[in-house]
SEDREN-5678 format. One record per residue (C-alpha): x, y, z; residue number from 1. Coordinates in nm, 4 decimals, padded with zeros to 6 digits, always signed. Layout:
atom px X	py Y	pz Z	nr NUM;
...
***
This chain:
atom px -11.3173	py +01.1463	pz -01.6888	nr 1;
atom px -11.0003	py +01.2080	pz -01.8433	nr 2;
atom px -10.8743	py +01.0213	pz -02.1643	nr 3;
atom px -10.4883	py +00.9401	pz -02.2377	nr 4;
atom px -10.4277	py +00.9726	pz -02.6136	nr 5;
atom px -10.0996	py +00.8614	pz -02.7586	nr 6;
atom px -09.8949	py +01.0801	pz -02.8690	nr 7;
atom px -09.8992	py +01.1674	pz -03.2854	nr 8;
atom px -09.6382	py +00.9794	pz -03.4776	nr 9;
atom px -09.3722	py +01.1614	pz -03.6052	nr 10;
atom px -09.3343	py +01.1715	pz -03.9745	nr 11;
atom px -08.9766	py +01.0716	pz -03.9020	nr 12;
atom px -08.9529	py +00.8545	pz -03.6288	nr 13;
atom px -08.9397	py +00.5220	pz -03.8585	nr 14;
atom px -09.3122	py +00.4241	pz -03.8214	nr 15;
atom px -09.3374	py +00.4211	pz -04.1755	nr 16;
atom px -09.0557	py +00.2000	pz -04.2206	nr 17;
atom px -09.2906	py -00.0753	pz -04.4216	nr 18;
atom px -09.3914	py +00.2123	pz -04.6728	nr 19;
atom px -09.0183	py +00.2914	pz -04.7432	nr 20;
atom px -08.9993	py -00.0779	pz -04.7925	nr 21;
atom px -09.2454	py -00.0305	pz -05.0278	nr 22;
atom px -09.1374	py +00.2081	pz -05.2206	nr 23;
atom px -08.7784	py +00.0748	pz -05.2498	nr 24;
atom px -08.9032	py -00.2886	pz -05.3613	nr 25;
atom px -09.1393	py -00.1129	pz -05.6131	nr 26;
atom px -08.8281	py +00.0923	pz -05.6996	nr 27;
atom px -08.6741	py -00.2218	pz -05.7633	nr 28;
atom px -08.9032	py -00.4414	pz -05.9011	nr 29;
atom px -09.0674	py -00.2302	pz -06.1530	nr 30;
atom px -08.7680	py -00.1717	pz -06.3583	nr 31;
atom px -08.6608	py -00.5631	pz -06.3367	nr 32;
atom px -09.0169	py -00.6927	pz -06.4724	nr 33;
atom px -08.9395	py -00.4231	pz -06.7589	nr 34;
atom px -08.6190	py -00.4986	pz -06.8287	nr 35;
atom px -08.7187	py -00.9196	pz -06.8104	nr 36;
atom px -08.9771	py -00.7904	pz -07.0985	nr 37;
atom px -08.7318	py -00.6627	pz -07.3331	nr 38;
atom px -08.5048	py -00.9521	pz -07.2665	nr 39;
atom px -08.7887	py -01.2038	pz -07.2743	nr 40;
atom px -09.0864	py -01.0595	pz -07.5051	nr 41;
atom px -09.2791	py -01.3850	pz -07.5677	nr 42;
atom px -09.3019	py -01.4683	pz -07.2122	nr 43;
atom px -09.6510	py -01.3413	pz -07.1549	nr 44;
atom px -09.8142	py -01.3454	pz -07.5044	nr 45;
atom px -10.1443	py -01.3708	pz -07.5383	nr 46;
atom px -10.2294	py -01.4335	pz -07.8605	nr 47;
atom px -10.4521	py -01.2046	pz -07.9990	nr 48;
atom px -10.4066	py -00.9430	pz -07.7665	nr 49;
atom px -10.4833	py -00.5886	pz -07.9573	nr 50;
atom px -10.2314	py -00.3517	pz -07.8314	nr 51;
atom px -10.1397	py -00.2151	pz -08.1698	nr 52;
atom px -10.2623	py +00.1625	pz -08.0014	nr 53;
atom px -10.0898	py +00.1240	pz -07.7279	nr 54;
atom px -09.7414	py +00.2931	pz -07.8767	nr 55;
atom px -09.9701	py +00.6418	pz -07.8969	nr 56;
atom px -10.1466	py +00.6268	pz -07.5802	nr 57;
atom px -09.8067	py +00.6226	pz -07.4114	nr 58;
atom px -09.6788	py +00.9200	pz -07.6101	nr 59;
atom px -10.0626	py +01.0685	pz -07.4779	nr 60;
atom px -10.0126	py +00.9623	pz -07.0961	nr 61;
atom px -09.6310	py +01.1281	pz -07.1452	nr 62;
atom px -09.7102	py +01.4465	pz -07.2217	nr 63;
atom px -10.0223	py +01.4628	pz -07.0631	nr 64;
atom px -09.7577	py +01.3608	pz -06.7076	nr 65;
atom px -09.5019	py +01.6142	pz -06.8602	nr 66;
atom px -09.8015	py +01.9155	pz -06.8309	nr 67;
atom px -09.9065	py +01.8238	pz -06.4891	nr 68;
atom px -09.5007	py +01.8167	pz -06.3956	nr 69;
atom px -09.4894	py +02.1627	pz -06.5159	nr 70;
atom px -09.8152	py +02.2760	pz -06.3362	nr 71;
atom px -09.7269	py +02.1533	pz -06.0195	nr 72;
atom px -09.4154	py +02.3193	pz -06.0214	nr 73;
atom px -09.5600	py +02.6019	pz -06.0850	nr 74;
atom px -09.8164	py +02.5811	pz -05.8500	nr 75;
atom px -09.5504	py +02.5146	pz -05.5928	nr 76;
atom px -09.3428	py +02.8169	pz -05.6623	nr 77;
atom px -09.6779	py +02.9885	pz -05.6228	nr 78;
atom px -09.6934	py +02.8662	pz -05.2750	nr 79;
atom px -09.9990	py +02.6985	pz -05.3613	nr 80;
atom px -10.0062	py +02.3636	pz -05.1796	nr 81;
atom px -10.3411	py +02.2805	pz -05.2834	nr 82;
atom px -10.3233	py +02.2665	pz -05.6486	nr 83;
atom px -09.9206	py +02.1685	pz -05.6197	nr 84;
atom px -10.0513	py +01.8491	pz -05.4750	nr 85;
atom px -10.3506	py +01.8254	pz -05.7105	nr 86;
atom px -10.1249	py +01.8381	pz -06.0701	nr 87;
atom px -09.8571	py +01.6199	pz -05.9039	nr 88;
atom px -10.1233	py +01.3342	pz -05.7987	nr 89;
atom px -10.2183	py +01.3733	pz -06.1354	nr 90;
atom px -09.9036	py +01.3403	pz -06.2703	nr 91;
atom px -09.8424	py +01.0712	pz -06.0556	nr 92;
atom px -10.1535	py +00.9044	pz -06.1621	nr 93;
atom px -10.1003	py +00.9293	pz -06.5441	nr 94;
atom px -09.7686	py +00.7757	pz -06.5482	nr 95;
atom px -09.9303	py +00.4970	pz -06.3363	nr 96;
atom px -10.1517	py +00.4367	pz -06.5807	nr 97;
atom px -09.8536	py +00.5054	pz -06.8651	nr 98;
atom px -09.6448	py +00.2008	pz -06.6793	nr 99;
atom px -09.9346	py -00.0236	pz -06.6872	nr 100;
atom px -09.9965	py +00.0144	pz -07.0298	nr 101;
atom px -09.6471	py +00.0056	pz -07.1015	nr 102;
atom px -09.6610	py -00.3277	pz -06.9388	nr 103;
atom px -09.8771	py -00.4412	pz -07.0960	nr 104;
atom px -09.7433	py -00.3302	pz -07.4562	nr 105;
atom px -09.4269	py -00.4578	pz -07.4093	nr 106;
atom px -09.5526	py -00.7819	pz -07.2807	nr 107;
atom px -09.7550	py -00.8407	pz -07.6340	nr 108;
atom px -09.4850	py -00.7203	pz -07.9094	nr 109;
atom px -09.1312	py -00.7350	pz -07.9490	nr 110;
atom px -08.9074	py -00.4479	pz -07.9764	nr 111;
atom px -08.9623	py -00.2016	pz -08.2885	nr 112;
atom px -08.6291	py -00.1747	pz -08.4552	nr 113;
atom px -08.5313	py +00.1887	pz -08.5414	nr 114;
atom px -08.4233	py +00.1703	pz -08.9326	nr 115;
atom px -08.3316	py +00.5816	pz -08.9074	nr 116;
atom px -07.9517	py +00.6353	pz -09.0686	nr 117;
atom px -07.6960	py +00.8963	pz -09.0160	nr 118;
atom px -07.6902	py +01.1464	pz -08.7380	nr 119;
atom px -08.0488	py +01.0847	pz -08.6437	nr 120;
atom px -07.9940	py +00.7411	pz -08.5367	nr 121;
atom px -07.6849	py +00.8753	pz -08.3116	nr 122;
atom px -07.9977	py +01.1535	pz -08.2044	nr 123;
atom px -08.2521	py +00.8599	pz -08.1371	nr 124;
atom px -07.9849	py +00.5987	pz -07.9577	nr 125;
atom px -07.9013	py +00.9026	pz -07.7480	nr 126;
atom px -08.2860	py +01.0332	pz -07.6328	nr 127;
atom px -08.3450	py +00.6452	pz -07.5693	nr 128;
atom px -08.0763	py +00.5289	pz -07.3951	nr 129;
atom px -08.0499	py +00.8518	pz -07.1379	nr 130;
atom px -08.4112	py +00.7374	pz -07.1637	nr 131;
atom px -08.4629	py +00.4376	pz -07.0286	nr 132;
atom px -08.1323	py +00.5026	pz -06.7990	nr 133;
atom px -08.3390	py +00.7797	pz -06.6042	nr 134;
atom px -08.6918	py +00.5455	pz -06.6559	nr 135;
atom px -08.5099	py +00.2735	pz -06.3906	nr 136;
atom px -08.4436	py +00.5654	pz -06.1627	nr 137;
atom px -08.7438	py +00.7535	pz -06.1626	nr 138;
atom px -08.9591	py +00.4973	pz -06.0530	nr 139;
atom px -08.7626	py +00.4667	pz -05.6749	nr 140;
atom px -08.7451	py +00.8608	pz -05.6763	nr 141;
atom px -09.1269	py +00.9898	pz -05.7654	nr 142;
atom px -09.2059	py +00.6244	pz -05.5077	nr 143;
atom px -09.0001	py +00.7896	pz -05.2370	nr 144;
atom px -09.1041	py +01.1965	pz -05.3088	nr 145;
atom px -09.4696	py +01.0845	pz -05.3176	nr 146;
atom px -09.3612	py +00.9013	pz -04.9586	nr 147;
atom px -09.1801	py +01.2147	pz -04.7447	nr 148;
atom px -09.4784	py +01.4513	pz -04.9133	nr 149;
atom px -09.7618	py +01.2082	pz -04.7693	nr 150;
atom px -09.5457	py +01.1355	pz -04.4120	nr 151;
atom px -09.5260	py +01.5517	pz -04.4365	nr 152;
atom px -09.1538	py +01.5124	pz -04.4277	nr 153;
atom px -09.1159	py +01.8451	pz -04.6138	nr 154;
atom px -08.7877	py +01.8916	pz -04.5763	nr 155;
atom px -08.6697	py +01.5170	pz -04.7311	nr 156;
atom px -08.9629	py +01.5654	pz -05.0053	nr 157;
atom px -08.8174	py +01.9219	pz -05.1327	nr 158;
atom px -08.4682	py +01.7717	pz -05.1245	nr 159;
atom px -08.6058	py +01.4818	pz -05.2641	nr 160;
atom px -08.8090	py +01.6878	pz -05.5456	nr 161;
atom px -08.5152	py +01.8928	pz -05.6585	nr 162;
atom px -08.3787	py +01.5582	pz -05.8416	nr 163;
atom px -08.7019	py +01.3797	pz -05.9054	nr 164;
atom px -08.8864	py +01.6757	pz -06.1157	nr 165;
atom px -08.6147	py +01.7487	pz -06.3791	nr 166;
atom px -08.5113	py +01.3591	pz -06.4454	nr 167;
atom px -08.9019	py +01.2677	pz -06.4165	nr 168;
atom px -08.9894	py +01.5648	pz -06.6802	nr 169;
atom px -08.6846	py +01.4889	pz -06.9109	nr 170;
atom px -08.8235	py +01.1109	pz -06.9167	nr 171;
atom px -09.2052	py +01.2483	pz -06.9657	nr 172;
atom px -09.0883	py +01.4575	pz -07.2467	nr 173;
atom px -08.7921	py +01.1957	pz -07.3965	nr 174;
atom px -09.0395	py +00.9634	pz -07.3648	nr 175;
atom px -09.3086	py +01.1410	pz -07.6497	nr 176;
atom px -08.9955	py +01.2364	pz -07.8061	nr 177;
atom px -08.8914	py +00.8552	pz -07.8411	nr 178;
atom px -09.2415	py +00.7806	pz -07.9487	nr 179;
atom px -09.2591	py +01.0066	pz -08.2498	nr 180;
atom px -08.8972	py +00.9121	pz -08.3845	nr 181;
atom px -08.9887	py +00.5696	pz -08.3908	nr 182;
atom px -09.3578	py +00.5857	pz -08.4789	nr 183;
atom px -09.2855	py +00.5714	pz -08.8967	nr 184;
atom px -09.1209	py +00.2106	pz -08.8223	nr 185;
atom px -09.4317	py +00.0209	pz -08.6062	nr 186;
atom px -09.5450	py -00.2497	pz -08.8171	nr 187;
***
């Protein structure tokens, strides 16, 4: 008895049109409920919420994503697939786990006014603002690398990567940078 299998999907024949969905709502979304957050703080208080350590688990989950960045890129131009895809899950996983807690942070406390004068305010106001700028893009790009890498669209996912690693590293890394310039004024 012979059996008729279908024939394999191809990674780029639009059956994974719902995941591109996906990722382009999350793309979307994600850097609206942050942005409602800043503009509304007190929405979601809880009262009594302890986030106070919240601030330096960030700047931990930051560099900790900024590492794994590196590694994977390294990895990569080491033609080694394996752990390429091992430090870049990672990666992808810590700044999961960064946005949540973010979130959640942000959700809890009002905005921590920077009281630094002269040129390092101009220094600060520029790493944030680039910053957050690059934050609101990242999301849709690491959403839509992560998708052409696990469709094994190669092709789309290098193109894809060439933008997404530099911008995602420079927010790991502004990020912690961010973090420590601010730190002295958390109250």
């Amino acid at each position: 008895m012979t059996t008729v299998s279908k024939p394999a999907l191809k990674p780029d024949n639009g059956s994974y049109t719902k995941y591109k969905v996906l990722a382009a709502a999350l793309g979307t979304i994600i850097p609206v409920a942050v942005a409602i957050l800043h503009y509304f703080p007190n929405t979601f208080r809880i009262e009594g919420a302890q986030v106070k350590m919240l601030p330096a688990v960030n700047a931990v989950l930051n560099s900790l994503t900024a590492v794994l960045l590196v590694a994977g890129y390294y990895f990569i131009r080491q033609k080694n697939v394996i752990r390429h895809r091992t430090m870049m899950g990672l990666a992808f996983l810590m700044g999961s786990f960064f946005l949540v807690s973010y979130v959640v942070y942000h959700s809890q406390v009002p905005s921590t006014k920077f009281g630094g004068v002269g040129l390092i305010r101009s220094v600060y106001y520029f790493f944030l603002l680039t910053h957050i700028t690059l934050a609101a893009v990242t999301v849709a790009l690491v959403l839509f690398t992560l998708y052409f890498a696990l469709t094994q669209q190669f092709a789309k996912h290098r193109r894809i990567a060439r933008w997404t690693f530099p911008i995602w590293l420079y927010v790991s890394v502004t990020g912690v940078i961010v973090y420590f310039m601010i730190s002295p004024y958390y109250t």
